[in-house]
N, C-alpha and C positions, 0 to 999 in steps of 0.2 A: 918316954911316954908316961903320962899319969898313970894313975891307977883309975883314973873316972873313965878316963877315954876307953882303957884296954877290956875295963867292965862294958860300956857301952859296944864293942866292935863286938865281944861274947855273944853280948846279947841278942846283938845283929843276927849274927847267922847261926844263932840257935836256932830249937823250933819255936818260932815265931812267926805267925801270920802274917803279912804286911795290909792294911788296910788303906783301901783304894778309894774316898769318896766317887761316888756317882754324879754323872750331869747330870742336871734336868732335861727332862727330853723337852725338843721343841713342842713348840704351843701348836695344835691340830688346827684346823679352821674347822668351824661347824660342821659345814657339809662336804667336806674330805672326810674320805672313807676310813674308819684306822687303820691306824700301822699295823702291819703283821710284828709282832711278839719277835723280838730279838731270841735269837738262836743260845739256847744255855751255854756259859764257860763251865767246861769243866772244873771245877778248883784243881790248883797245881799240886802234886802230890808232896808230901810234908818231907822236908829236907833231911838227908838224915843226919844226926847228929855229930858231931864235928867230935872226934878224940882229942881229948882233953890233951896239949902238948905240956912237958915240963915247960916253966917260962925259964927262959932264958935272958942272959942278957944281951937281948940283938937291940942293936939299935934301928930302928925303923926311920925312914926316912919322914922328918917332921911337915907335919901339915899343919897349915891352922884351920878351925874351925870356930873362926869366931859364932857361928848360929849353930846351936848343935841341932837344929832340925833339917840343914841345906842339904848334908847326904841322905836321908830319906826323901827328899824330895827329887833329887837326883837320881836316886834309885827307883822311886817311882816314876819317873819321866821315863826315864827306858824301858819299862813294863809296859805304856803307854795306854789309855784309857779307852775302857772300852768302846764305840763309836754306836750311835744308836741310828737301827736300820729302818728306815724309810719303805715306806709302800712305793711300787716304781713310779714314776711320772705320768706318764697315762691313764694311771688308775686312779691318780689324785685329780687327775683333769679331767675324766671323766664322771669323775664324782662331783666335780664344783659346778660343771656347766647346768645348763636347764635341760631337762626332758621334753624332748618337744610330745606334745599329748596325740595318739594313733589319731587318724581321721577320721569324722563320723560316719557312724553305715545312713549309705542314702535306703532311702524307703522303697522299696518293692514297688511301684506301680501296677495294677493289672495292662494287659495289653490294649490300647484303645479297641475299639468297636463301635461303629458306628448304627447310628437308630436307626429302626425298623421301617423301612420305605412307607411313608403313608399310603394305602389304598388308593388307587387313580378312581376317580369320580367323574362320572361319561356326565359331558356340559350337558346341560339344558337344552333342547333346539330353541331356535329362535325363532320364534312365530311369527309371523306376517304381522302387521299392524293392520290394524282393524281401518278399514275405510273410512273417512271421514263423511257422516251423513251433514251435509247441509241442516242447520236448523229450522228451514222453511219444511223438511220433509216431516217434520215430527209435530207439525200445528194439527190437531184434534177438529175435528166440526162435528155437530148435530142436525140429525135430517127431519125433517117433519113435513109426512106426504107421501103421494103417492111420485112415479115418474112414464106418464102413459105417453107423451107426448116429447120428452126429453129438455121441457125448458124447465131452468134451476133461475132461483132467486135466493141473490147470498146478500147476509145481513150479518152485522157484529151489535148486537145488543145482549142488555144481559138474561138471564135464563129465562124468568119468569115474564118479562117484556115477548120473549121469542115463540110462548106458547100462545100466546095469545094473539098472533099478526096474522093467523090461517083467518079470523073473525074480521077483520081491518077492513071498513069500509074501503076506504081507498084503492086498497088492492084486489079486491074484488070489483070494481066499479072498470077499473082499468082493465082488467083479464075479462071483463065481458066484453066493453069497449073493442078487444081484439078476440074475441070469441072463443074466447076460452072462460072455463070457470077453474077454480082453487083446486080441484082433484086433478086436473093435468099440471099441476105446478107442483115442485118440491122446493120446500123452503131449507135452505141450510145457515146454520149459523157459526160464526167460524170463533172458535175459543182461543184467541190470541192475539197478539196485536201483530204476529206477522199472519204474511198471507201463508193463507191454504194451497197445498200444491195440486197442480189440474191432473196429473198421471195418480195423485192418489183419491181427489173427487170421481175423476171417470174410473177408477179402478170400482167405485162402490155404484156410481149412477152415468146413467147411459147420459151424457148433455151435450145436446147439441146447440141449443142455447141460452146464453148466461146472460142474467141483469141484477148486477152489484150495487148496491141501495149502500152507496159507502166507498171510502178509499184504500186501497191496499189491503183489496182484499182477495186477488188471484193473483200468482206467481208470476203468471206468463205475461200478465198486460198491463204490469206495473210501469213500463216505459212506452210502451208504443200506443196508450192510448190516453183519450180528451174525452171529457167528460162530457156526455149528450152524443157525443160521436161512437155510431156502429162499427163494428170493426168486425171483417171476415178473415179468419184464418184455414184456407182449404185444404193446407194441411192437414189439419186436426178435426173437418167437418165442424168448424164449431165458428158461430159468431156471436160478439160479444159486445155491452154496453152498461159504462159507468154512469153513476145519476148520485145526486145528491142523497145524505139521510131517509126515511120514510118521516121524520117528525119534520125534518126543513120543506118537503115536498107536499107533505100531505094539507101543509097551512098556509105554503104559499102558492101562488095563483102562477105568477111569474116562471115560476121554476115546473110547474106542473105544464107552459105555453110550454120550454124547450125541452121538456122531456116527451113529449108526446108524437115530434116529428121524428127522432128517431127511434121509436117504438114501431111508428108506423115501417118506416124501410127497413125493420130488421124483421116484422113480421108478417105483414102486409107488400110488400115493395116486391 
């Protein structure tokens, strides 16, 4: 054996530390939790020192070494390198996954309640409907006169024509004619173009007989009678006779011949 070799084997197992490079430790992923801290080696405690033997001359049995580094690395191979310790599996997987986020708190509602019953409101009664008056009942007249004897002369002229007919030759001429004079006559004048109703003339004047100087001018004898023609209704004690105008009568002759026959049978007869 050289002398370099036998220096070198000295050296070996003197005290001498043997120097182990480290691995890299694996590459972490971001969101993998760290590794828990590998557990300390103790260092091995220092060899003790070899007694110095006389050398002698043994012969050792020859090796070659052609790499004088291949026995330390051989030497370190069987010391074998320290292994770097991993967090457990679980801990890594649940470190990579997603968090799923708690549910939101729902809101409190208060408990429904329903509104306050509206007040009952007692209906209306319902009133009768008012009776329909006929618009013949609501025609208005004006009287002028006395009524001693109960005969009515109706007329539709206008106001101031009406004050003035109690004066009418004519109608005094005639009323003597049948013997009578103008204070036994009431003259009425009817203010509308319907007729005057007879329950509301006798409601005001006792008449027992009527002479309408004019057309449609009493309720009742608007259909049952002819002009110049008497007409008794015994019903009602009353008889009745239509005659033309006082202006068509008074200036014509003709008309004054047929009114005067039945003057005679309504008052005379």
């Amino acid at each position: 054996m050289s002398a370099e070799k036998l220096a070198f084997l000295q050296n070996f197992y003197t005290d001498v530390t043997l120097y182990v490079p480290a691995e890299p430790a694996p590459a972490v992923e971001p969101a993998a939790a760290p590794a828990a801290p590998a557990p300390a080696v103790a260092p091995a405690p220092p060899a003790k020192p070899a007694i110095a033997k006389p050398v002698r001359d043994v012969q050792l049995p020859s090796r070659s070494y052609s790499n004088p580094t291949a026995g330390l690395e051989r030497l370190a191979s069987g010391f074998g390198h320290p292994q770097s310790v991993s967090s457990p599996a679980p801990a890594a997987e649940l470190a990579g996954a997603p968090v799923a986020a708690p549910p939101a708190p729902r809101p409190m509602l208060p408990p429904a309640t329903e509104p306050p019953a509206a007040p009952a409101v007692a209906a209306a009664p319902v009133l009768p409907a008012a009776p329909t008056v006929p618009p013949v009942m609501l025609t208005t007249f004006t009287t002028l006169g006395s009524n001693a004897q109960g005969v009515i002369f109706l007329f539709r002229v206008p106001p101031e024509q009406f004050m003035k007919l109690h004066r009418n030759v004519f109608l005094n001429k005639m009323l003597q004619a049948l013997g009578l004079v103008m204070a036994d006559v009431v003259l009425v004048n009817v203010e509308s173009e319907l007729p005057v109703a007879l329950v509301n003339l006798r409601r005001e004047l006792a008449a027992t007989h009527i002479v309408a100087f004019g057309r449609n001018l009493l309720d009742t004898t608007i259909r049952n009678t002819q002009i110049y023609e008497p007409v008794l209704f015994p019903s009602l004690n009353l008889s009745y006779l239509s005659s033309a105008t006082v202006e068509l009568v008074e200036y014509d002759v003709s008309l004054k011949k047929r009114l005067w026959p039945g003057l005679q049978r309504m008052f005379l007869g």
